[in-house]
LOVEXZA-662635 format. One record per residue (C-alpha): residue number from 1; x, y, z. Coordinates in pm, 1 decimal. Layout:
% LOVEXZA-662635
+-------+----------+----------+----------+
: lumti :       c1 :       c2 :       c3 :
+-------+----------+----------+----------+
:   NUM :        X :        Y :        Z :
...
+-------+----------+----------+----------+
This chain:
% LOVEXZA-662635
+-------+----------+----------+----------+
: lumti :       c1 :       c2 :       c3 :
+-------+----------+----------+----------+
:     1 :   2607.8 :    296.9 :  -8462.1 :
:     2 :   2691.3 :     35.8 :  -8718.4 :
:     3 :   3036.6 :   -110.5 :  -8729.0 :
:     4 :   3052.5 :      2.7 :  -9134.1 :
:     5 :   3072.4 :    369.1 :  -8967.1 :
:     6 :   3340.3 :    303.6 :  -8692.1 :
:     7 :   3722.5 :    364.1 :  -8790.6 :
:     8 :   3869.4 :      4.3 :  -8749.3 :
:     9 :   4027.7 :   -132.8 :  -8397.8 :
:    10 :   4381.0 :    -28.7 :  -8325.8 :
:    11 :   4558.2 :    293.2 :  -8351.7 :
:    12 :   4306.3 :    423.0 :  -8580.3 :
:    13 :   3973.0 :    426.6 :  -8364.0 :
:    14 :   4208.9 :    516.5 :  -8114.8 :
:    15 :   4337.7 :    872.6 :  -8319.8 :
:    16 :   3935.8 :    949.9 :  -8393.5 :
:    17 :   3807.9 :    884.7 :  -8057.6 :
:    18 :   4146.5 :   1129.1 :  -7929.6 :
:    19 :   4010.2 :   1410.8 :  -8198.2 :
:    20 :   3680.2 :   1369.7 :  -8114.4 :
:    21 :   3707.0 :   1447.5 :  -7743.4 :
:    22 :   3972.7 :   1759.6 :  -7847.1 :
:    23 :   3686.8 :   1906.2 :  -8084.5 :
:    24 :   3446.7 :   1924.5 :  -7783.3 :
:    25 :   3667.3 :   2079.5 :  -7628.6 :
:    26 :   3731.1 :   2307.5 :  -7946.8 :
:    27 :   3337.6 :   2304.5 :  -7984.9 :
:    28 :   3336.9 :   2468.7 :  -7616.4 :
:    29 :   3574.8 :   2779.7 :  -7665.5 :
:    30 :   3446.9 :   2849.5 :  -8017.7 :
:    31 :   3165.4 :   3094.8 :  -7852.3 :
:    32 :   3254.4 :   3090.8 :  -7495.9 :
:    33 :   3590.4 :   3272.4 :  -7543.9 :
:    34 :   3510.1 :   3585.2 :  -7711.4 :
:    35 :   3215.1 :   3604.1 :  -7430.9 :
:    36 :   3420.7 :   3549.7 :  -7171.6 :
:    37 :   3699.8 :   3805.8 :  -7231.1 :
:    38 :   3459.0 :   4098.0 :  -7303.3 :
:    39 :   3212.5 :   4000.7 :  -7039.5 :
:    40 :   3449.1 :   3858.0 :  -6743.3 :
:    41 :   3782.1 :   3970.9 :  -6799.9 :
:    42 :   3715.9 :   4292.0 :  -6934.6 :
:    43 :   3841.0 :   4350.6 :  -7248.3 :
:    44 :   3734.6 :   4597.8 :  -7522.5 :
:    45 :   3607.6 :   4378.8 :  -7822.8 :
:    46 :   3916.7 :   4587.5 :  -8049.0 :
:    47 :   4180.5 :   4461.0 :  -7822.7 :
:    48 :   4013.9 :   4067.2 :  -7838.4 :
:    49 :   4017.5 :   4093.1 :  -8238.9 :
:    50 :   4352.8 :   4241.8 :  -8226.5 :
:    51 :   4493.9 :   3938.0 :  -8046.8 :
:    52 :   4280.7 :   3690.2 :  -8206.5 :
:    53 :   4426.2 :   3789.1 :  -8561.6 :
:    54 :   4787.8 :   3769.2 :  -8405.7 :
:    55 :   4711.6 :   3457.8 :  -8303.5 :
:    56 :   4593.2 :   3350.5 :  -8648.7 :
:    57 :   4927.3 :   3458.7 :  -8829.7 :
:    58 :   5130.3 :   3311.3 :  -8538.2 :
:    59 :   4935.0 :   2993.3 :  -8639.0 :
:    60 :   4952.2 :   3015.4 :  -8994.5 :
:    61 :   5348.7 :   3046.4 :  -9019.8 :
:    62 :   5422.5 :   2779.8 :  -8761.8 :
:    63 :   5249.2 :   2509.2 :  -8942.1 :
:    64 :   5557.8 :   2417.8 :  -9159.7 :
:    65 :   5868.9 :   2429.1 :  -8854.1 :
:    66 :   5555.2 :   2211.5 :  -8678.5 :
:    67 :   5532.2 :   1980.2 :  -8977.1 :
:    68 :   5937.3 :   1951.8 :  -8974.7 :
:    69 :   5903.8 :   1886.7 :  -8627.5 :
:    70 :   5656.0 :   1569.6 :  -8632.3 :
:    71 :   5879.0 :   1425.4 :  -8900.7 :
:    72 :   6169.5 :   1460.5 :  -8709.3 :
:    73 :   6051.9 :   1317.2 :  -8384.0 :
:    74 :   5715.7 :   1123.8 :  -8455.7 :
:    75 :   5411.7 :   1304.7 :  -8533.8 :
:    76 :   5246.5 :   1094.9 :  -8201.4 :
:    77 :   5471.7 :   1268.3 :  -8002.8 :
:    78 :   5473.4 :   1610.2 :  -8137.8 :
:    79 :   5073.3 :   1560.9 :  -8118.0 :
:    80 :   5047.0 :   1477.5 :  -7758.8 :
:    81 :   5283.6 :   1734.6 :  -7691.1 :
:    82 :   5020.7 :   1958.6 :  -7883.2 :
:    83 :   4701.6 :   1889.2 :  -7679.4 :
:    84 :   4881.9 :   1899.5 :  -7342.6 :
:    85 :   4986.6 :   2277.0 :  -7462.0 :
:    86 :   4604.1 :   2313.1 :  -7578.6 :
:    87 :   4510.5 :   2219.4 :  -7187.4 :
:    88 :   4801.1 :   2471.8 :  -7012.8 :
:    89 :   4619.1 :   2790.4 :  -7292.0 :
:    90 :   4287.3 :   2659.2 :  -7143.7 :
:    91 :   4409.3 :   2722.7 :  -6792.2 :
:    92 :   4602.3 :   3043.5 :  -6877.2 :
:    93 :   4316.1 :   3214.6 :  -6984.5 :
:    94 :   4185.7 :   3193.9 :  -6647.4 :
:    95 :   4431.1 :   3449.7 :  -6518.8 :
:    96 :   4459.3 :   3654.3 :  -6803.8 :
:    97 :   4415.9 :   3989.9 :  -6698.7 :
:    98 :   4507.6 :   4229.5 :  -7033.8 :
:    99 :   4623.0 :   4280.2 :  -7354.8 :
:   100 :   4925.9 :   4113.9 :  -7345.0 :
:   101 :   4910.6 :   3800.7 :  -7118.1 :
:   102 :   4547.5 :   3759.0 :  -7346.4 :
:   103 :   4761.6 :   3767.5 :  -7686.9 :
:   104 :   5050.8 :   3530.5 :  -7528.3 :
:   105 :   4797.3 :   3308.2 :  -7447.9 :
:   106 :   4607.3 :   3260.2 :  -7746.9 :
:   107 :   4922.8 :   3264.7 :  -7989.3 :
:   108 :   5002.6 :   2965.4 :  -7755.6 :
:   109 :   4695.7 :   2819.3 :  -7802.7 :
:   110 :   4715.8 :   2909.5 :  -8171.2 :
:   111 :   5030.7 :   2733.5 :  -8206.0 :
:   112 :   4892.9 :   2426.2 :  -8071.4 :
:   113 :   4569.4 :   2400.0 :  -8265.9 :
:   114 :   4795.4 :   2419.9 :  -8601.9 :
:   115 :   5029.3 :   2138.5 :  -8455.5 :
:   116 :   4688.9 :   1930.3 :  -8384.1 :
:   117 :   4545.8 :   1981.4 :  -8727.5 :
:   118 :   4885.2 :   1978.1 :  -8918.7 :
:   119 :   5062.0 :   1689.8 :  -8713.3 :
:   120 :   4754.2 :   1479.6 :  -8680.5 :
:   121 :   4736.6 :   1449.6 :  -9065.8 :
:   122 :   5091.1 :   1341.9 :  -9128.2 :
:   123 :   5025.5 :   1071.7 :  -8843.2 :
:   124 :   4762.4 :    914.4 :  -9062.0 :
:   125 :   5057.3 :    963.0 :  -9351.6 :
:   126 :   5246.4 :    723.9 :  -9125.3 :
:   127 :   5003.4 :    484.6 :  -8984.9 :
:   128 :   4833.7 :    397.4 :  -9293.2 :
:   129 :   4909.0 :    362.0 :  -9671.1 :
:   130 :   4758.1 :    439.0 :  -9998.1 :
:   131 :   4381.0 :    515.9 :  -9989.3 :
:   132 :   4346.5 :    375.4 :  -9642.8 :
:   133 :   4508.8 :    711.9 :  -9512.8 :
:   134 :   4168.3 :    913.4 :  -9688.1 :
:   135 :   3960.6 :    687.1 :  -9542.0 :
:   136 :   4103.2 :    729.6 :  -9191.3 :
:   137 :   4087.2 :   1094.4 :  -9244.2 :
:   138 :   3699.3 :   1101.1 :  -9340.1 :
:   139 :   3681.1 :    873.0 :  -8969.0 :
:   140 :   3799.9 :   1148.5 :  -8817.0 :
:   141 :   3620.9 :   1487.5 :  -9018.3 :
:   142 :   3272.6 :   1241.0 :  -8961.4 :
:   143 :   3400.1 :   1241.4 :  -8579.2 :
:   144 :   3549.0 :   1591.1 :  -8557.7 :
:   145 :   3224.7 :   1741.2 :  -8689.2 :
:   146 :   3022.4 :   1522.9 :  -8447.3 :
:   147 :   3228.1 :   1678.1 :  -8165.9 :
:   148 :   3212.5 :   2080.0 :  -8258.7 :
:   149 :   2830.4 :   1981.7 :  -8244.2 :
:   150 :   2823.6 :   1853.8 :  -7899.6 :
:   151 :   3073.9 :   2171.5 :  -7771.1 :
:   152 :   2913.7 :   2430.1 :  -7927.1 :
:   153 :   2563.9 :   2290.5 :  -7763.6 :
:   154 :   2774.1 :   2314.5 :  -7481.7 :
:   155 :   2880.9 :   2659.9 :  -7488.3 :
:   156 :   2565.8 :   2786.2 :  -7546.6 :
:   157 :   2487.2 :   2683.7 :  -7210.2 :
:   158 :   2795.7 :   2853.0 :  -7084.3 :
:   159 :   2692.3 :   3169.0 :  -7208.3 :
:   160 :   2350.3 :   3159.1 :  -7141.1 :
:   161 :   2478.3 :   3079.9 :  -6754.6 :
:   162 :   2730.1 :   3428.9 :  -6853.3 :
:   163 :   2892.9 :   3387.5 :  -6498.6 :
:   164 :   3276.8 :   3400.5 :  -6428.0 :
:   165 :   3200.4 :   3063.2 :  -6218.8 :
:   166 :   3057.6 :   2864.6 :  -6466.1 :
:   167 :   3292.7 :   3026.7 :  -6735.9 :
:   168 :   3569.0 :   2951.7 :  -6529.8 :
:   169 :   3433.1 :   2592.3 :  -6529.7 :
:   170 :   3422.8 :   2592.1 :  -6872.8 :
:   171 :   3810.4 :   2641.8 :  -6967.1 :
:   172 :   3858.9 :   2419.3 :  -6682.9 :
:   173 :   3639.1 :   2123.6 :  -6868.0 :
:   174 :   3846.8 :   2234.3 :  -7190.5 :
:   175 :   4189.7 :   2154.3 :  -7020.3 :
:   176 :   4015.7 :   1831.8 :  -6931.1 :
:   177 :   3915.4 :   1750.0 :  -7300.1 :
:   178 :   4251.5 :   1829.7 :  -7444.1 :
:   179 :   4435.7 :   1653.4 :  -7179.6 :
:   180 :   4254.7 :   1329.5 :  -7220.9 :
:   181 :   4297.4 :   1303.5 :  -7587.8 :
:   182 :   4692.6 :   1363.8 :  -7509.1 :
:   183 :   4674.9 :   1067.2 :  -7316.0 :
:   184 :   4438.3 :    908.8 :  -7508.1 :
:   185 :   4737.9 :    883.2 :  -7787.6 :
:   186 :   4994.1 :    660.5 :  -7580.0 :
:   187 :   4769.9 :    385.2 :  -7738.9 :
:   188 :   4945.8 :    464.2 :  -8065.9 :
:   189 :   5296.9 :    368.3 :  -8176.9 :
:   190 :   5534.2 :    673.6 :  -8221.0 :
:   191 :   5574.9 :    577.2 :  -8585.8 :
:   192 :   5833.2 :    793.0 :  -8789.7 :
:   193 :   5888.9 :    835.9 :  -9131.5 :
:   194 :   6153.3 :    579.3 :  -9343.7 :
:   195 :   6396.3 :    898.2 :  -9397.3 :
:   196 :   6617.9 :   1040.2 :  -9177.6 :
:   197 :   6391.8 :   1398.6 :  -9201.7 :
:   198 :   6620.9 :   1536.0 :  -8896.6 :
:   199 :   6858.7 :   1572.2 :  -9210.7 :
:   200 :   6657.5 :   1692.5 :  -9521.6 :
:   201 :   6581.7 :   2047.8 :  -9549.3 :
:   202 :   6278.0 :   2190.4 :  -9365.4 :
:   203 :   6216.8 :   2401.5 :  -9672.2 :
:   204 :   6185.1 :   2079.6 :  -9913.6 :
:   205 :   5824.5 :   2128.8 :  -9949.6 :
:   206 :   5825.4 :   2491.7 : -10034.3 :
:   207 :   6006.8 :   2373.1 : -10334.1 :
:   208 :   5785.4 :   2138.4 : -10451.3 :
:   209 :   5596.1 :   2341.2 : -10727.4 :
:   210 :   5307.2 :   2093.8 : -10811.3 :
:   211 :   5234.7 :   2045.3 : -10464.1 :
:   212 :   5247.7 :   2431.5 : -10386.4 :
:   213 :   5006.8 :   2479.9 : -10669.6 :
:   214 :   4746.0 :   2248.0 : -10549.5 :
:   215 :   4759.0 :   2384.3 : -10189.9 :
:   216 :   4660.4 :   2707.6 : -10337.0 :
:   217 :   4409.2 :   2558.6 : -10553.8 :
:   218 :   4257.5 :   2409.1 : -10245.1 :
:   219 :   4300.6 :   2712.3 : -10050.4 :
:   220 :   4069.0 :   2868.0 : -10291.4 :
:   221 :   3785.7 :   2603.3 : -10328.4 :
:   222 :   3837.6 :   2585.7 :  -9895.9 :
:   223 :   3674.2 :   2938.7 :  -9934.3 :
:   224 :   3305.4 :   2725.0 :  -9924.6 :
:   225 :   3343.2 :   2571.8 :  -9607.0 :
:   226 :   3275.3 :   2925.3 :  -9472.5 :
:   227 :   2923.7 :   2921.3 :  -9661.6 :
:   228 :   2683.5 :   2724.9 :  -9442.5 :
:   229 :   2840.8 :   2890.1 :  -9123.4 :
:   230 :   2862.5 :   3260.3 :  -9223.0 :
:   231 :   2772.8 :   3308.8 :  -9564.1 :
:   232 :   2427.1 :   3176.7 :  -9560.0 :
:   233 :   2296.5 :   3276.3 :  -9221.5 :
:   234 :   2400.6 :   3603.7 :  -9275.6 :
:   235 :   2173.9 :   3557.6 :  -9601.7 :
:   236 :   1910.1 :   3436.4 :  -9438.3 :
:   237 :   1943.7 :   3729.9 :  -9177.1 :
:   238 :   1951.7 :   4023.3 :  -9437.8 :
:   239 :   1868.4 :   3943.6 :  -9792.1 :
:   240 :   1575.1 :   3693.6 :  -9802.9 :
:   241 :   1236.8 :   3660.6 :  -9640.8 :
:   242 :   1263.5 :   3351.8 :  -9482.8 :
:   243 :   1214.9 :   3202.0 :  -9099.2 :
:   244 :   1526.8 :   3214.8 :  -8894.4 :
:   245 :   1518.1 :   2936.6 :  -8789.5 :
:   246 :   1642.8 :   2806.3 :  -9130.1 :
:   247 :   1968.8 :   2857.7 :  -9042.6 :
:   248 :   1948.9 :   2594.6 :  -8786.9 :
:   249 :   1791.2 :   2411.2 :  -9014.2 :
:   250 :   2030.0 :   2403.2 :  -9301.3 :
:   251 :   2320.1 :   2381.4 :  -9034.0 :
:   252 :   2201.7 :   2058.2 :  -8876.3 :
:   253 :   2153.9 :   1908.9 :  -9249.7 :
:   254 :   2531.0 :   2015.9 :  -9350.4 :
:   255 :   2646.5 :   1882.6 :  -9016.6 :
:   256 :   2437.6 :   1554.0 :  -9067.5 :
:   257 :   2519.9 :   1489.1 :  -9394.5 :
:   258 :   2936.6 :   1541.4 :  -9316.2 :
:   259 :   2864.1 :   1304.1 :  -8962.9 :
:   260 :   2662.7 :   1047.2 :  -9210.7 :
:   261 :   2820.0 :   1011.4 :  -9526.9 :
:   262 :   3133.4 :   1142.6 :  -9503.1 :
:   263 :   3314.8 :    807.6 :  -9486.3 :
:   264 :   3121.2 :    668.6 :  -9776.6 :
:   265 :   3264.9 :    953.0 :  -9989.0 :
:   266 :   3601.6 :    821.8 :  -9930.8 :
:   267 :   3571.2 :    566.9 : -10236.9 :
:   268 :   3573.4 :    856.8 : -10473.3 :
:   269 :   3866.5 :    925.2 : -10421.7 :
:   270 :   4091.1 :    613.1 : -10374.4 :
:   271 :   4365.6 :    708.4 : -10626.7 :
:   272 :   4530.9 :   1023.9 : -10747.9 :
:   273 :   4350.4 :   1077.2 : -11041.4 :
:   274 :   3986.2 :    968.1 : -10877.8 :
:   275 :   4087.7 :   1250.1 : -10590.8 :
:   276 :   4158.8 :   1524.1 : -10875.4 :
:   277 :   3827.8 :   1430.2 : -11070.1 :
:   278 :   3594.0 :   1451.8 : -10690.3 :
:   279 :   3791.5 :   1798.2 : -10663.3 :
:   280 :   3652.6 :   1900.5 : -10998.7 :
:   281 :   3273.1 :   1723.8 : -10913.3 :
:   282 :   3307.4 :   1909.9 : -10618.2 :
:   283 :   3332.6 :   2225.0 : -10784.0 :
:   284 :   3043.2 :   2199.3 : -10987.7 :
:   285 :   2836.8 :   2095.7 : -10665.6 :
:   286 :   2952.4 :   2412.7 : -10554.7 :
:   287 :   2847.0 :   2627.5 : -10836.0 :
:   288 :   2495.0 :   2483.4 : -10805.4 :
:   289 :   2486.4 :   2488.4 : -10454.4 :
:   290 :   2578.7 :   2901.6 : -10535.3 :
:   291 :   2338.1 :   2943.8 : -10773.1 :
:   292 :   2026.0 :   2774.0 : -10590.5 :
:   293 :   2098.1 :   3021.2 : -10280.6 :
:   294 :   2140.7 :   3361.2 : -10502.2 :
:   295 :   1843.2 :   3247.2 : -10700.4 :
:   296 :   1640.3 :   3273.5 : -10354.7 :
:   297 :   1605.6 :   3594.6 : -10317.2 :
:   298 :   1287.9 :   3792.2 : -10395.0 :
:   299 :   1080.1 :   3409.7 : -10423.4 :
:   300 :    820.5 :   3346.4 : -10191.5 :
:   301 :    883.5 :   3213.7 :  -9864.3 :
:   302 :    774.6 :   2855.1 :  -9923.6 :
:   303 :    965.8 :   2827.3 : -10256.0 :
:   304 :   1259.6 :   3038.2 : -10047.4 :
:   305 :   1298.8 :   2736.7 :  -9770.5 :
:   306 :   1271.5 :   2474.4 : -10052.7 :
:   307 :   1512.0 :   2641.7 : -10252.3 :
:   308 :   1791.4 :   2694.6 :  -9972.1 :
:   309 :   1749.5 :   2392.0 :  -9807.3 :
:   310 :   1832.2 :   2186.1 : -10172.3 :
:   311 :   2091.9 :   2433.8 : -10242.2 :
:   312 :   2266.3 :   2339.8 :  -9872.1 :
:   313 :   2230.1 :   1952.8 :  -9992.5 :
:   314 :   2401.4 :   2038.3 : -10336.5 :
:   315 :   2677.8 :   2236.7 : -10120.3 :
:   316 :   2701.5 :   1966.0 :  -9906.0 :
:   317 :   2759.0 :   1697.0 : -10161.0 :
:   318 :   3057.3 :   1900.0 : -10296.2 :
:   319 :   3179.7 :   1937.0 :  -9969.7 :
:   320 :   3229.8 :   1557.8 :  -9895.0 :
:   321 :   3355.3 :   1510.9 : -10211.9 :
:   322 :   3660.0 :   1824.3 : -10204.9 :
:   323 :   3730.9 :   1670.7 :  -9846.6 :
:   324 :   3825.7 :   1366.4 :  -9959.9 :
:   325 :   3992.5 :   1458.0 : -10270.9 :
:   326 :   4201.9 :   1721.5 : -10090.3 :
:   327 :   4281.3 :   1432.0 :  -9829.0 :
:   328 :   4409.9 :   1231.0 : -10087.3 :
:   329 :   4621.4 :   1459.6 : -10284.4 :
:   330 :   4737.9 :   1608.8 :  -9985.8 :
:   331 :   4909.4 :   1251.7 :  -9963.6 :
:   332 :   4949.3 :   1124.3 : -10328.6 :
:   333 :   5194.9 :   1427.9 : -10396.1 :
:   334 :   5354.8 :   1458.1 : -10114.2 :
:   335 :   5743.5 :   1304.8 : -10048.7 :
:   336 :   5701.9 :    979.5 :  -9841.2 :
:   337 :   5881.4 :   1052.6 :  -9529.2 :
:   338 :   5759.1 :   1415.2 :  -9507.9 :
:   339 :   5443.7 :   1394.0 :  -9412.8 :
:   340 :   5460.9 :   1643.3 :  -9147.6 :
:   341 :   5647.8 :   1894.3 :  -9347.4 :
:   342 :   5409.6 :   1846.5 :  -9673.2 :
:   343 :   5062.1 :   1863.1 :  -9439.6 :
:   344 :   5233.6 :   2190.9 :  -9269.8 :
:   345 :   5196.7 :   2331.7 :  -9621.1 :
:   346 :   4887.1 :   2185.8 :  -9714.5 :
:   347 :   4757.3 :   2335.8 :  -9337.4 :
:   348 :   4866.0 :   2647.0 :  -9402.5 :
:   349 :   4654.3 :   2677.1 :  -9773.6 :
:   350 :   4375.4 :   2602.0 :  -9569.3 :
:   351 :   4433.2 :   2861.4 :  -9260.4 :
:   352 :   4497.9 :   3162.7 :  -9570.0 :
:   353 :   4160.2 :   3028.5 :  -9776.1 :
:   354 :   4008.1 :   3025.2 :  -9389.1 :
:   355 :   4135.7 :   3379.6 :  -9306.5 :
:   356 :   3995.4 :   3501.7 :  -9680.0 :
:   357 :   3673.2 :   3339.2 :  -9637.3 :
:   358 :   3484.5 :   3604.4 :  -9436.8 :
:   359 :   3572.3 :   3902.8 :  -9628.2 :
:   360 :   3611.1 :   3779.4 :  -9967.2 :
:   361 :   3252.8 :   3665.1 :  -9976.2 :
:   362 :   3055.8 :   3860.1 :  -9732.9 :
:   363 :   3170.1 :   4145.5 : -10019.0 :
:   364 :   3041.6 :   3885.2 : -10300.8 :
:   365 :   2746.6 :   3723.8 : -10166.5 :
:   366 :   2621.3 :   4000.0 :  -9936.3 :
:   367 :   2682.3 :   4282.3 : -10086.5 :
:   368 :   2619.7 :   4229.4 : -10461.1 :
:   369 :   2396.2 :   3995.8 : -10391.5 :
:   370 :   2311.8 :   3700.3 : -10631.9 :
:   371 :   2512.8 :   3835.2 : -10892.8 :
:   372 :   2794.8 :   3799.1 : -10588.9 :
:   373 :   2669.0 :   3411.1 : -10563.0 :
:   374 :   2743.9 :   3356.0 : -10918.6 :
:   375 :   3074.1 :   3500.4 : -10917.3 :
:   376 :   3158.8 :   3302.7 : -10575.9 :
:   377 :   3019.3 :   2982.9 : -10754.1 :
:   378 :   3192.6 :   3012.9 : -11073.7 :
:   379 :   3545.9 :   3069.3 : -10906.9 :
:   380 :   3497.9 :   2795.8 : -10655.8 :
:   381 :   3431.1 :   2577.4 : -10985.1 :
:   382 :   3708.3 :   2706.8 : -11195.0 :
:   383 :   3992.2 :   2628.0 : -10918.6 :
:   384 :   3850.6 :   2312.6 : -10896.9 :
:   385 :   3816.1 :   2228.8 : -11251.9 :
:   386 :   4176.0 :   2349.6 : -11292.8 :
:   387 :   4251.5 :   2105.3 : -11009.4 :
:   388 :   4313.9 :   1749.4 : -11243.0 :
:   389 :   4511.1 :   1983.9 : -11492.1 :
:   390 :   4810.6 :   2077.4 : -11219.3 :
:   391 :   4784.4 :   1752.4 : -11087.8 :
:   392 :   4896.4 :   1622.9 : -11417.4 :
:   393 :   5156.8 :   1829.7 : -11424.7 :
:   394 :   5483.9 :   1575.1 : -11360.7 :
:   395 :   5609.0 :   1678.6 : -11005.3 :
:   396 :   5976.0 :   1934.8 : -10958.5 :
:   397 :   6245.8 :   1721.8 : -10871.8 :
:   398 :   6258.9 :   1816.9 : -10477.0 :
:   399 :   6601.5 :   1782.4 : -10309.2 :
:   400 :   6699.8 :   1821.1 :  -9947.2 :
:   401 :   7018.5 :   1983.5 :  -9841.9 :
+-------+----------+----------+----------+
């Protein structure tokens, strides 16, 4: 790997090379879980999506108190604290044996995953300044992405194996991961923020109207991340004639492309108005990227695979470019010294356009079909094209009491 793709020496390479491991670890559970609690422990599929979706809104309301809590005490801390937490859910699910040990479990594990993604961003806030801190963060998506690769190829093999052993061995190599990157983070300097946040109020976000407005901006546009995963194999699967083994295909070119070029993107968006404009590019990617896939069906198979496979590229493109400009504005508008507390916000946007994503457009895309990919495309391009217009807007004088 050339040097021009490595974060740079110090705490930096350091914080990827931590996130990395944890995502192979993430990249593990993602399909072994589910498997293992219906097949091994027992439990009815209902009663797993019943505690998974606790688990999600136990998640999704934490991320601010978690936010408060990394600027209060260092977001290293708070972070190692985080993945060691991961490592004891990993275990616990070992002797899990219903309902509600299951749900305790994974809201713990919930819990931690927010303080991972939520805490890790506001210690980039603090480690780095100005566009350096979107840079860092595209080190760490290029790395992130490499690592849910290598777990998930993982997993597969788990399940394939479908014994309690080796699935036992599993959340036992998960525990592993998670503790490692813990550890893996004494490296870094417990860097706080300048203001004395164990003071200021843990609501001083939340009252920050431009920055509340972009969050759900973002949370809207986040909808197409759930496209190549869901969206299009499940349009592959049901509404076109076309191989399966496309959706392989066009998931090992999103992946690539993210692993590849995801750091280059960063110089798009190296200011505040640069990050608005690769929001709004990005949302004009994604209406082409819509209308190339809801164009496919009924076309011949050989003009159906060329078709998908540029409209994944086009998606792609708009997804490296709404990363970084979301990484940047996520930083540009927030209150210096409130990192934690600002990403907790900007987390939870992303968990509620996350949650959304599934229903909202399986119902467009799948079931009105490429009228439904034109409707998804245009709204993905209108939030973003509102995007530089609330940025604009001058920022609501925040106090903390």
């Amino acid at each position: 790997m050339r040097e021009s793709l490595l974060p740079p020496r110090g705490p930096f390479r350091i914080l990827t090379t931590a996130m990395l491991i944890n995502t192979i670890g993430n990249g593990v559970s993602l399909g072994v879980i589910p498997v293992y609690l219906i097949r091994s422990v027992g439990l009815p599929p209902t009663q797993v999506g019943v505690g998974l979706t606790i688990a999600g809104i136990v998640g999704l309301l934490a991320s601010i108190p978690l936010g408060h809590l990394a600027d209060a005490y260092g977001p290293r801390n708070v972070l190692m604290i985080a993945l060691a937490v991961q490592a004891m859910a990993s275990i616990g699910l070992i002797f899990i044996a219903n309902i509600i040990t299951f749900t305790l479990v994974v809201c713990l594990n919930a819990l931690a995953m927010t303080a991972v993604h939520a805490v890790g961003g506001a210690l980039v806030g603090v480690l780095a300044e100005g566009a350096d801190r979107t840079r860092n963060r595209a080190y760490i998506r290029a790395a992130t992405n490499a690592g849910l690769v290598f777990g998930t190829l993982l997993g597969g093999f788990v399940i394939q194996a479908d014994t309690r052993t080796v699935y036992m061995a599993a959340l036992v190599f998960d525990a592993v991961t998670f503790l490692s990157a813990s550890v893996l983070l004494r490296g870094i300097p417990n860097v706080r923020s300048g203001t004395d946040s164990s003071r200021s109020s843990r609501f001083t976000a939340l009252k920050d109207r431009r920055y509340l407005v972009v969050t759900a901006l973002n949370a809207v546009i986040f909808l197409q991340a759930s496209i190549p995963t869901l969206i299009l194999p499940l349009w592959i699967v049901e509404s076109i004639d076309a191989p399966r083994i496309l959706i392989t295909v066009t998931l090992v070119i999103n992946t690539g492309m993210v692993i590849l070029f995801q750091v280059m993107a960063a110089k798009y968006a190296a200011s505040t108005r640069a990050a608005a404009a690769s929001i709004r590019w990005a949302g004009l990617f994604f209406l082409a990227g819509c209308v190339l896939i809801g164009v496919s069906a009924g076309l011949p198979v050989p003009l159906v695979i060329t078709v998908i496979v540029v409209g994944v590229i086009v998606h792609t493109v708009g997804e490296l470019l709404h990363a970084v400009g979301s990484f940047e504005l996520s930083y540009r508008l927030a209150t210096e010294g409130l990192h934690g507390q600002y990403q907790g916000v900007f987390t939870m946007g992303i968990g509620v356009g996350q949650a959304a994503a599934p229903m909202v457009l399986t119902a467009l895309c799948i079931g009105l079909g490429t009228t439904g990919w034109l409707i998804a495309g245009a709204g993905l391009a209108l939030a973003a094209v509102v995007m530089p217009i609330a940025v604009r807007h001058e920022p609501q004088e925040v106090r903390s009491f």
